[in-house]
Steps between C-alpha positions, in 0.01 A plus 500: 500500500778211489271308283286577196248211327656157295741476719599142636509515895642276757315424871705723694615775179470887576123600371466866620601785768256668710559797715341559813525734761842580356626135540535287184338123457597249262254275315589151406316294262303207714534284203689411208347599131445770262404833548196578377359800607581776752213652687628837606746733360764734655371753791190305547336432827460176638429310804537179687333220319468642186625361163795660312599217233390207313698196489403198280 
């Protein structure tokens, strides 16, 4: 994780890596604002579309 909750995030800033099929994808935050939760946790599963942090 490159980000854990409270922290203050720019549009643009470094939110999370995901791995996938042995290739690496960055996450940027769509929106400036604080972090206020973070919906999955290291080694978790996810797919297109769903949610992985809260931003307000």
């Amino acid at each position: 994780m490159k980000c854990k909750e409270g922290d203050v995030v720019s549009e643009g800033d470094l939110l999370l890596v995901i791995e996938s099929m042995k290739m690496e994808s960055e996450i940027n935050a769509h929106q400036s604002g604080t972090i206020q939760s973070i919906l999955v946790k290291e080694g978790d599963n996810v797919q297109t579309g769903d949610n992985l942090v809260i931003i307000g």
